[in-house]
Each structure stands twice: as structure tokens, then as C-alpha cells.
C-alpha positions as CSV (number, residue, x, y, z in Angstrom):
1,X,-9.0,-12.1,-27.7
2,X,-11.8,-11.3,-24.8
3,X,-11.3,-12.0,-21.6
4,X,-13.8,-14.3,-21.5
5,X,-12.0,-16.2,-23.7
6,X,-9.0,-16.4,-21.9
7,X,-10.8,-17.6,-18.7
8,X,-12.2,-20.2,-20.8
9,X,-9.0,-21.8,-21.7
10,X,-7.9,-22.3,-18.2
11,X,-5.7,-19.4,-17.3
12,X,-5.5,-18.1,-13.5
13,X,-7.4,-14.7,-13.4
14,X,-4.8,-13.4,-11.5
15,X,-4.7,-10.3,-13.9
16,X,-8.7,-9.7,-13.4
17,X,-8.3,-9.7,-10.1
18,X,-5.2,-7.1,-9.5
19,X,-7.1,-4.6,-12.0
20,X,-10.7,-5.4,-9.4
21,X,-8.4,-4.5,-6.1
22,X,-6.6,-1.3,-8.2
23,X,-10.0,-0.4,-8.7
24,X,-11.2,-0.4,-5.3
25,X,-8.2,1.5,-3.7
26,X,-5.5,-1.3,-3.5
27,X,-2.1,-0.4,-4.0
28,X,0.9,-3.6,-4.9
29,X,3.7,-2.9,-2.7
30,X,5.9,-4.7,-5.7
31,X,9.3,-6.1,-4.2
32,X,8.3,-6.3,-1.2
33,X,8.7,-10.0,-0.7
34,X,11.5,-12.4,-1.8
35,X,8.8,-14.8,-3.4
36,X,8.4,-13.2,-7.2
37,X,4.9,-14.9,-7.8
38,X,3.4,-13.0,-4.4
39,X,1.8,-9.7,-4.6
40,X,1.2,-7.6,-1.7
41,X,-1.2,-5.4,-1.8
42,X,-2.5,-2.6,1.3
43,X,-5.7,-0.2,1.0
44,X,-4.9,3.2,2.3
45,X,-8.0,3.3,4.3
46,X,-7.6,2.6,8.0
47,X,-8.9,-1.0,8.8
48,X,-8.5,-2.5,5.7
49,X,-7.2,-6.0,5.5
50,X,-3.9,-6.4,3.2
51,X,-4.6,-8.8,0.7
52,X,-1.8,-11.4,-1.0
53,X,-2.0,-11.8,-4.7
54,X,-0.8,-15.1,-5.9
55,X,0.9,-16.3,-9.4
56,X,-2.7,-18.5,-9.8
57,X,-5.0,-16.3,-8.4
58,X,-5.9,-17.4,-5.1
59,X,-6.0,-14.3,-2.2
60,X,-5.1,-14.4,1.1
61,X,-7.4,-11.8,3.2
62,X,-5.3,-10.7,6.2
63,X,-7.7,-9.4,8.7
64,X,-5.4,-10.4,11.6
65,X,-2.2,-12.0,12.0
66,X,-4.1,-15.2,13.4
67,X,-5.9,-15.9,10.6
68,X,-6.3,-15.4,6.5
69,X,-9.3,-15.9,4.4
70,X,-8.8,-17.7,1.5
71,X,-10.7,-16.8,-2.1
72,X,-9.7,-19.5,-4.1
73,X,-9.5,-19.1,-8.1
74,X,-12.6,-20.7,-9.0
75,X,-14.9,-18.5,-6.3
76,X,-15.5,-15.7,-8.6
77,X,-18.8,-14.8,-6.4
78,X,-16.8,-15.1,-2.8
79,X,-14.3,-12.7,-4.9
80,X,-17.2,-10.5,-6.2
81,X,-18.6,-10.3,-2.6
82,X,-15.5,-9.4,-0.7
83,X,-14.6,-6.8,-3.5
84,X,-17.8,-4.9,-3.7
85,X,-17.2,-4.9,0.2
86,X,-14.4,-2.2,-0.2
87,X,-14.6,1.1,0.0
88,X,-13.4,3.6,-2.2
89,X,-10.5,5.9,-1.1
90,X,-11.0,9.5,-1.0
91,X,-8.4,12.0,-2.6
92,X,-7.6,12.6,0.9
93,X,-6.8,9.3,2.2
94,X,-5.3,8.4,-0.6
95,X,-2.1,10.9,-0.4
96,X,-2.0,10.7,3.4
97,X,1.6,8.8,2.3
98,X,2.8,11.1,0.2
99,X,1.8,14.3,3.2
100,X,3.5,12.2,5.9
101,X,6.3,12.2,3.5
102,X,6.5,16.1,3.1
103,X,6.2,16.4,6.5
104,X,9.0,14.2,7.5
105,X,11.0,16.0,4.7
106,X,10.2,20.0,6.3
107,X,10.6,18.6,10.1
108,X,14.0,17.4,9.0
109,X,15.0,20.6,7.1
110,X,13.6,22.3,10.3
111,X,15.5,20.5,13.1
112,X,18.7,21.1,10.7
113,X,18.4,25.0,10.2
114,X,17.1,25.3,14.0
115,X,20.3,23.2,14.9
116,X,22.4,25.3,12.6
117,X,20.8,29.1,14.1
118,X,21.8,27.7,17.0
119,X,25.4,26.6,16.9
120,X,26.0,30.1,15.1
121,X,24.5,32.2,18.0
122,X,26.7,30.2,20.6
123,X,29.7,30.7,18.4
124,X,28.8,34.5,18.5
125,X,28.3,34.0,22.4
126,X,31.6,32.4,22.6
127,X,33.4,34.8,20.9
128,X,32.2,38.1,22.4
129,X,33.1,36.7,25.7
130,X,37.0,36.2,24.8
């Protein structure tokens, strides 16, 4: 069975539609919400609207907190449109999460060995002073 065949009998293309925004960059941020039909998805390029998934297929654009735009199920060309408006990610921006993450990670282990150096040359200090 086509997909085309099982638009045709009525079903949401809610499936199409989280395999376009993969595509393009989007990531699902899965469990993120306490609403199980919801998917929220984020681009990892700066500026990019998050986008909200439903169950039936309809997306909520957030460009801003004041406002959504709304792409219904039936606007496959308003969908079309506002995903061949997306760029790409590049390798780069796409494990800026996972650098940031290392980062934290060796500035932590750092701050704990600095910390640690430090408390051992005071306790030498100390003791040559007694």
C-alpha cells in the first residue's frame, strides 16, 4: 500500500509531514509535552520557528510567542511552501548541541581538578607552617 493510497482513504498525513520537517533539519523533542498526540519539533538553525506537530496533521508555526501560523491538513501547497522555505542544516550547526555538551562536561571536570590542586596546595601551606 502507497502512500497515495493511504491519503486517499482519509488518514491525517501527519506521518508525511514529520518525515518532510526531519528532512529539512527538524529535530522532535519527544516527551517534551504532557499532551501524547503533540510533537514538538525545533531546527538547529538560529531563527528558525519551532513547529508543533499534531495527532491530525495540522502545524502550528511559532515564529513569536504572540502569534502561530496555522497549516491546516488539507493545505498541502501552504505546507509545500513553508517547507521548501527551510534551510538545510550544515554538519556544523547541526552538532552545535552535542559541542556545547562537551564543553559543559570538560569545564566541569576543569573547575573540579582546579578546585581539587587547590585545596591540596593550601593543605601543604597549612602544614609546613605548623
Amino acid at each position: 500500500m502507497g502512500l497515495s493510497e493511504i491519503l486517499d482513504e482519509g488518514n491525517p498525513p501527519t506521518i508525511e509531514r514529520l518525515h518532510a520537517l526531519t528532512q529539512r533539519g527538524y529535530a522532535a523533542e519527544l516527551g517534551k509535552t504532557d499532551t501524547p498526540d503533540v510533537i514538538w519539533m525545533r531546527h538547529p538553525v538560529a531563527g528558525q520557528p519551532r513547529v508543533i506537530l499534531y495527532g491530525n496533521g495540522m502545524i502550528a508555526v511559532l515564529r513569536d510567542p504572540a502569534s502561530a501560523q496555522q497549516i491546516v491538513p488539507d493545505d498541502e501547497d501552504g505546507f509545500r511552501t513553508f517547507v521548501a522555505g527551510i534551510p538545510v542544516p550544515t554538519c556544523w550547526q547541526r552538532g552545535a548541541d552535542t559541542r556545547i555538551r562537551i564543553l559543559f562536561y570538560a569545564g566541569l571536570v576543569l573547575a573540579w581538578v582546579m578546585l581539587y590542586a587547590m585545596g591540596a596546595w593550601v593543605w601543604d601551606v597549612e602544614r609546613s607552617l605548623l
